[in-house]
C-alpha positions as CSV (number, residue, x, y, z in Angstrom):
1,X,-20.4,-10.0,71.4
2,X,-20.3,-13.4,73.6
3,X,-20.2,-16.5,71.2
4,X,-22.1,-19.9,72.5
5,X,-20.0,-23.2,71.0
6,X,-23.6,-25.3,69.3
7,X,-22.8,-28.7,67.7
8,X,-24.0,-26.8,64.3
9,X,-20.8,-24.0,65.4
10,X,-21.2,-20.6,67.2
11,X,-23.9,-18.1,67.4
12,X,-24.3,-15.0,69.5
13,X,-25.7,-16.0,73.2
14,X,-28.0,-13.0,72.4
15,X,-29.7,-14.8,69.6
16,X,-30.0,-18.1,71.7
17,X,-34.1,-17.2,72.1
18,X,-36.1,-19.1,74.2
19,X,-33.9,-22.0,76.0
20,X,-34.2,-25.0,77.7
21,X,-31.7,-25.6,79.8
22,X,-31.4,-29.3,81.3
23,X,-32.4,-32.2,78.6
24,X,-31.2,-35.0,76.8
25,X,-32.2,-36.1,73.0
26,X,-30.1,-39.6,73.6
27,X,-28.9,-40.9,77.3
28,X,-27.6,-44.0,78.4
29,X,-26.0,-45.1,81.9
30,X,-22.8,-46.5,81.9
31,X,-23.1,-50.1,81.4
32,X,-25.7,-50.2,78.4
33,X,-22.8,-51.0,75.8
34,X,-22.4,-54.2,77.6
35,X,-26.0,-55.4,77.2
36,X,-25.8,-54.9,73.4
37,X,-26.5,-58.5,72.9
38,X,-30.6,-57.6,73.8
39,X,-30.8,-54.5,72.1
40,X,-29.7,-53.2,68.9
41,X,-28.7,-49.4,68.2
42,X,-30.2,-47.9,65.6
43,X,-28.9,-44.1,65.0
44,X,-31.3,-43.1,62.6
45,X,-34.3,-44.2,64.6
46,X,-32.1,-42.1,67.4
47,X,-32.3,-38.6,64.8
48,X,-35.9,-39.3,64.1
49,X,-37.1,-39.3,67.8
50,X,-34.6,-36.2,68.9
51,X,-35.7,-34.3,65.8
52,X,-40.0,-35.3,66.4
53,X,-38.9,-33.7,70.2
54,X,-37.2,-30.8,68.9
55,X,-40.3,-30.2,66.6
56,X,-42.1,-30.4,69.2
57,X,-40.9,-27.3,71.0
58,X,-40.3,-25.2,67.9
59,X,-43.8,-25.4,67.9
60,X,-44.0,-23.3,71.4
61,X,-41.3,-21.1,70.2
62,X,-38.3,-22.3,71.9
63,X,-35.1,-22.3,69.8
64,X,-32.0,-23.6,71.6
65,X,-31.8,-26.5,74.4
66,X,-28.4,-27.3,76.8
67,X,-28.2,-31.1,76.2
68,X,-27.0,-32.1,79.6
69,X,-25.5,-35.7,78.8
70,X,-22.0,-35.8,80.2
71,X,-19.6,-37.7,78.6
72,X,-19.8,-41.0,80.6
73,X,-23.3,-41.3,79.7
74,X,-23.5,-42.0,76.0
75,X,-22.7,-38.4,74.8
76,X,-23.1,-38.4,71.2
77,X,-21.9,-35.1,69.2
78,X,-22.3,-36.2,66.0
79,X,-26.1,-37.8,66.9
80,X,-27.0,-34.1,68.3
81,X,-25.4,-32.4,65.4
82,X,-27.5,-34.6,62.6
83,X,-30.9,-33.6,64.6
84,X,-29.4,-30.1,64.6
85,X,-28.9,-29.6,61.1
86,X,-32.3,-30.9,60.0
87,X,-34.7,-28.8,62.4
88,X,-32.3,-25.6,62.4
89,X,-32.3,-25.5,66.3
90,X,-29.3,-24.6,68.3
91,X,-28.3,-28.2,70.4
92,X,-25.6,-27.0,73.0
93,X,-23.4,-30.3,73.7
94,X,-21.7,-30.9,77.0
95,X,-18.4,-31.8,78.6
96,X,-18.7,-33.2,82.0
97,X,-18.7,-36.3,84.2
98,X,-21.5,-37.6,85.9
99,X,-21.9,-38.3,90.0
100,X,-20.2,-41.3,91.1
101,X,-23.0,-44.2,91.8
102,X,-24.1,-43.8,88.6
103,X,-21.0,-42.4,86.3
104,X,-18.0,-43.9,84.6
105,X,-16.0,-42.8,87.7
106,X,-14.1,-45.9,87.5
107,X,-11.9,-45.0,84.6
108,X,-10.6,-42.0,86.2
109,X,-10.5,-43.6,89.9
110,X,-8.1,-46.2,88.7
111,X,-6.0,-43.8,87.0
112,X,-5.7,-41.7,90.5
113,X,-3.1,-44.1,91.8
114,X,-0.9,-42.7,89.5
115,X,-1.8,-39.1,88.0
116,X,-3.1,-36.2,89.3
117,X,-7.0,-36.5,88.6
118,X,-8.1,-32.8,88.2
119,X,-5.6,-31.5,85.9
120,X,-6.5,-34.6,83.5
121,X,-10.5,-33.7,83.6
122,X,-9.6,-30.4,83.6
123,X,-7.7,-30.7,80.1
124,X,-10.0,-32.7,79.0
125,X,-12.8,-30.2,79.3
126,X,-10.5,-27.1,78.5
127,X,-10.2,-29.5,75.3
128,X,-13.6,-29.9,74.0
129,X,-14.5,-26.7,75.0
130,X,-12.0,-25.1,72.3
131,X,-10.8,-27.5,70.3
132,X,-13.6,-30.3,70.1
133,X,-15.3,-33.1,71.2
134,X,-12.2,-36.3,69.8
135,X,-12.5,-35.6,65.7
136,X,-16.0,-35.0,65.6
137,X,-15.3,-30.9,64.6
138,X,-17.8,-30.6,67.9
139,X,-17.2,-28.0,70.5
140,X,-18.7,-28.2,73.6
141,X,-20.8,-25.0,75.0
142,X,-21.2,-26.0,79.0
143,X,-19.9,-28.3,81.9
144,X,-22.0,-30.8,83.4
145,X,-21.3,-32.7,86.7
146,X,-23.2,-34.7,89.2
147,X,-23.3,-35.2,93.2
148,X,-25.1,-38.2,94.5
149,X,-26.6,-38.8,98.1
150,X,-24.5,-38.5,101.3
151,X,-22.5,-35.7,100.8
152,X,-19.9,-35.4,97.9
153,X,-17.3,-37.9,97.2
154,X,-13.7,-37.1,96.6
155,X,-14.1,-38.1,93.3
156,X,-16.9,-35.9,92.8
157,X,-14.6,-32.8,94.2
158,X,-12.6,-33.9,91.9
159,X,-15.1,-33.0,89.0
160,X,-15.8,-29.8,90.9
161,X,-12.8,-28.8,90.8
162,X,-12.0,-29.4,87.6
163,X,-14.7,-28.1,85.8
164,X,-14.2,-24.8,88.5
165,X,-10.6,-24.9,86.4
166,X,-12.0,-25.2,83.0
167,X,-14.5,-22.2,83.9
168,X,-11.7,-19.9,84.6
169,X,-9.9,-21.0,81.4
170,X,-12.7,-20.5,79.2
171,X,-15.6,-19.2,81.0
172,X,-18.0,-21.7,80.5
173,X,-21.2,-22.8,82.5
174,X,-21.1,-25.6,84.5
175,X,-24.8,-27.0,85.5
176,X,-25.6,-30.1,87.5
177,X,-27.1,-32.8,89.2
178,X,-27.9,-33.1,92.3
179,X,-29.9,-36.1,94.0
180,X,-34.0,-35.6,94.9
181,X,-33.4,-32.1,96.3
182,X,-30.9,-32.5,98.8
183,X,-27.0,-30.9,98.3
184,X,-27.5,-27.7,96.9
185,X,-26.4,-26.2,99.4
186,X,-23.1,-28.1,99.9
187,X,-22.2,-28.4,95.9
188,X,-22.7,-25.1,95.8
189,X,-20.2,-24.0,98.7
190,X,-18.2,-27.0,96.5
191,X,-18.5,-25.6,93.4
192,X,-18.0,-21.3,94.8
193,X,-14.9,-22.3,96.9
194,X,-13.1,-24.2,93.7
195,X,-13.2,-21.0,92.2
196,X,-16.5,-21.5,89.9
197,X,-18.2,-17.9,89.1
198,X,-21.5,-18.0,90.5
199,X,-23.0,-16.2,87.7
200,X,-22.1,-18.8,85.3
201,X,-23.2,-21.8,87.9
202,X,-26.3,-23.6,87.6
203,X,-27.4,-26.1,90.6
204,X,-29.3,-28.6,89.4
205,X,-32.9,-30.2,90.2
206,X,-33.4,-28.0,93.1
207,X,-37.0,-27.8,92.4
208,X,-36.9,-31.5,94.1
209,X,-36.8,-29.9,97.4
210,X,-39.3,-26.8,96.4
211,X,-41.4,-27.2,99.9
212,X,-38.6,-26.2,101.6
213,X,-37.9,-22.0,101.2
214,X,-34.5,-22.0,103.8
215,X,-33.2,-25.0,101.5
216,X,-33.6,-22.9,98.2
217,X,-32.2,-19.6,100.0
218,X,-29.3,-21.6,101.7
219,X,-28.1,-22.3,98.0
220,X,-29.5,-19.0,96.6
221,X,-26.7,-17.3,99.0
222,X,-24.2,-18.7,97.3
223,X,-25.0,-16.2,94.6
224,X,-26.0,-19.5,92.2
225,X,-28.5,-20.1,89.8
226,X,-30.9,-23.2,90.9
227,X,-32.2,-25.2,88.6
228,X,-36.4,-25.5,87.9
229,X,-35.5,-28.5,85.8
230,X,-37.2,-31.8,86.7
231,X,-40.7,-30.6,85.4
232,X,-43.1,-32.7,84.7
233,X,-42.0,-35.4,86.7
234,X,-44.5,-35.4,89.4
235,X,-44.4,-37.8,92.4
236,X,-41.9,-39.5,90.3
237,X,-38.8,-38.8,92.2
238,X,-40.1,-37.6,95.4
239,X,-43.7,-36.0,96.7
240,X,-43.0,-32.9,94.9
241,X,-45.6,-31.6,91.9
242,X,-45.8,-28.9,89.5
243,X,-47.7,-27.4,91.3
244,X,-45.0,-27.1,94.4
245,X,-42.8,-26.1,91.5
246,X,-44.6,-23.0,90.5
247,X,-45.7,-22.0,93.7
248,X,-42.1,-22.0,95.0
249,X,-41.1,-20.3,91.8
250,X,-43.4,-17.4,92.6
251,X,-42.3,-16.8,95.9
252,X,-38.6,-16.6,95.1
253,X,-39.2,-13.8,92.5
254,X,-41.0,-11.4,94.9
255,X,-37.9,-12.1,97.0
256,X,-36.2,-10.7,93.7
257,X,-34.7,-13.9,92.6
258,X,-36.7,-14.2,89.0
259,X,-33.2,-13.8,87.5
260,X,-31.7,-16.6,88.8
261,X,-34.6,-19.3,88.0
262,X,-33.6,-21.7,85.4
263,X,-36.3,-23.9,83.9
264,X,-36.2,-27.4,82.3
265,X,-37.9,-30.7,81.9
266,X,-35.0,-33.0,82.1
267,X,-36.5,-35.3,79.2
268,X,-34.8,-38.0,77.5
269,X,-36.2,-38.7,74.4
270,X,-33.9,-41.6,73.2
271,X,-33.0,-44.2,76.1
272,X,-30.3,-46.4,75.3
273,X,-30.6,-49.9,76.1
274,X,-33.4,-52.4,76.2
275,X,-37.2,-50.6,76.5
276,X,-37.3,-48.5,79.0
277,X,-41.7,-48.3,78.8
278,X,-41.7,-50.1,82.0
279,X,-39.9,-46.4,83.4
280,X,-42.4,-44.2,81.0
281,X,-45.1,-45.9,82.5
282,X,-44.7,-45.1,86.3
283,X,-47.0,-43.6,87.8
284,X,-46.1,-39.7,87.7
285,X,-44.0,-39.6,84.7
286,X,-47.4,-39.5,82.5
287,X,-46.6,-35.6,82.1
288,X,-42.2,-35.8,82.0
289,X,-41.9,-34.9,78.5
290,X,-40.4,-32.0,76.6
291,X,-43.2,-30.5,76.0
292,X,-44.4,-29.9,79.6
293,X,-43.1,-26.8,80.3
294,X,-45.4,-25.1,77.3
295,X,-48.4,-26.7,78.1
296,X,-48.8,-26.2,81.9
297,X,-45.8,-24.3,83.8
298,X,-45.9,-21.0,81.5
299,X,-50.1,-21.0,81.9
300,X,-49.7,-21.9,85.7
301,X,-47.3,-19.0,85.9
302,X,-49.3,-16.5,84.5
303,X,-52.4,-17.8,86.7
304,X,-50.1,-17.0,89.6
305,X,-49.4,-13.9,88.3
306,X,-46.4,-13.8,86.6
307,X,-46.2,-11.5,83.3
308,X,-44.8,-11.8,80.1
309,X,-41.8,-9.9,81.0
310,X,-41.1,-12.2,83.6
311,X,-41.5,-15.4,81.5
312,X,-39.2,-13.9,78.9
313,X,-36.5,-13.3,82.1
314,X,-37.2,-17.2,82.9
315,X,-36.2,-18.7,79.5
316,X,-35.0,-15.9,77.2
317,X,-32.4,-13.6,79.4
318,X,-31.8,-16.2,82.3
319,X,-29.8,-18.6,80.1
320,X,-28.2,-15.9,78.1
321,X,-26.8,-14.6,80.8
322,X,-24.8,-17.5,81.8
323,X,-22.7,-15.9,79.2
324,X,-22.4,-12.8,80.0
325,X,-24.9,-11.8,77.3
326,X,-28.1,-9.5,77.5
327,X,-30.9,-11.6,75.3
């Protein structure tokens, strides 16, 4: 039996149930600890929105979610782990840096002039994948990692390769980021040619680009999993709706791709830093919440003629098998 690392401890990736696979309970860009002075950090009011979210979902019968923070932006283990242990849901904490424009990729570009970059991130994932996340008795379960626009930066292969190493040490999924639906293709030829399995590889946010079919089969080839995980956000980032999501979504499973189809919301439930309702307001994120994917994407589907079989493959056995389990 294949064990998943949760920030409660393990459990069978069989068990895992229905899963979302790309949100956050607490985020916060590099640079928010500096602007402490006009905003004050309050970790119980942190618990008590992640755990109203979490609620939220148990309600539509999901049971485990991949919180995709990397490290550089605010990771908390211990926050996840409280919310955890008071709903009883299985909270899958990450290792991972994020892209470069908007990551803490200074720390580790400095320290290039004088060590060897990927074997320190590689460690350092390897690390909290099996021993734990500093003294916080937290494991990580997954990698995350980010590419930004314009192609890939070295220190982004960097991250690549790394987490490409920690996969082969300890066979853990990586998922990403990539930037308004453009670079699949490329971080996935990135990601396949550092030596990341495929089958345990998640592109992110490829639903950003969901008007265009050769873009999704150009990173399909790769033998990836693409990521259905900006949901709710519609017209936010780009023109791209639900609507364009599901229909796209549709049209890659009668190409036989249902398998490899991984849905998410990419909600944030706790910003850190000042109030970000000036961002919640915009119009288009009206319908980004954690919630979204219950109330419209699983009725759409099913309107479009997708069974319950197949939803089950979307957010039951699709994660699971990133693995190596059967759900």
């Amino acid at each position: 039996m294949t064990q998943v690392n949760t920030v409660r401890g393990p459990v069978e990736a069989s068990s895992l149930g229905r899963t979302l696979m790309h949100e956050h309970l607490v985020f916060g860009y590099p640079g928010n600890e500096g602007d402490r002075s006009m905003w004050t950090y309050d970790p119980d009011a942190i618990v008590a929105t992640g755990t109203a979210a979490v609620r939220s979902i148990q309600a539509q019968g999901f049971a485990t979610l991949f919180d995709a923070t990397p490290n550089d932006c605010s990771r908390n283990p211990l926050l996840l782990k409280r919310i955890a242990e008071q709903t009883g849901f299985n909270v899958i904490c990450a290792t991972g840096y994020y892209k470069e424009a908007h990551g803490g990729s200074a720390y580790f570009g400095m320290r290039s002039l004088f060590t060897d970059t990927v074997s320190e991130l590689a460690d350092l994932f390897i690390r909290e994948l099996t021993v734990g996340i500093g003294d916080t008795g937290v494991k990580a379960g997954i990698m995350k990692l980010g590419t930004g626009h314009g192609g890939i930066s070295d220190y982004e292969h960097a991250v690549i390769k790394a987490a490409a190493r920690a996969q082969q040490a300890t066979g853990a999924p990586i998922i990403t980021h990539t930037e308004d639906g453009n670079g699949g293709p490329a971080q996935a030829r990135a990601l396949v040619e550092a030596g990341a399995d495929p089958a345990k590889t998640v592109v992110g946010h490829m639903c950003g680009n969901v008007r265009d079919l050769d873009y999704q089969l150009a990173t399909l080839a790769y033998g990836v999993g693409i990521g259905y995980d900006r949901t709710g956000g519609n017209k936010l980032f780009n023109d791209i709706t639900d609507d364009d999501r599901m229909d796209m979504a549709v049209t890659l499973a009668e190409r036989g791709y249902l398998n490899r189809i991984f849905w998410s919301q990419d909600s944030i439930a706790t910003w850190l830093g000042r109030s970000w309702d000036g961002f919640r307001s915009l119009p288009g994120a009206e319908n980004w919440k954690i919630t979204r994917i219950g109330d419209y994407i699983e009725p759409g589907l099913r309107q479009r003629g997708l069974t319950q079989a197949d939803l089950d493959q979307l957010l039951i056995a699709n994660p699971a098998s990133l693995f190596g389990a059967d759900a």
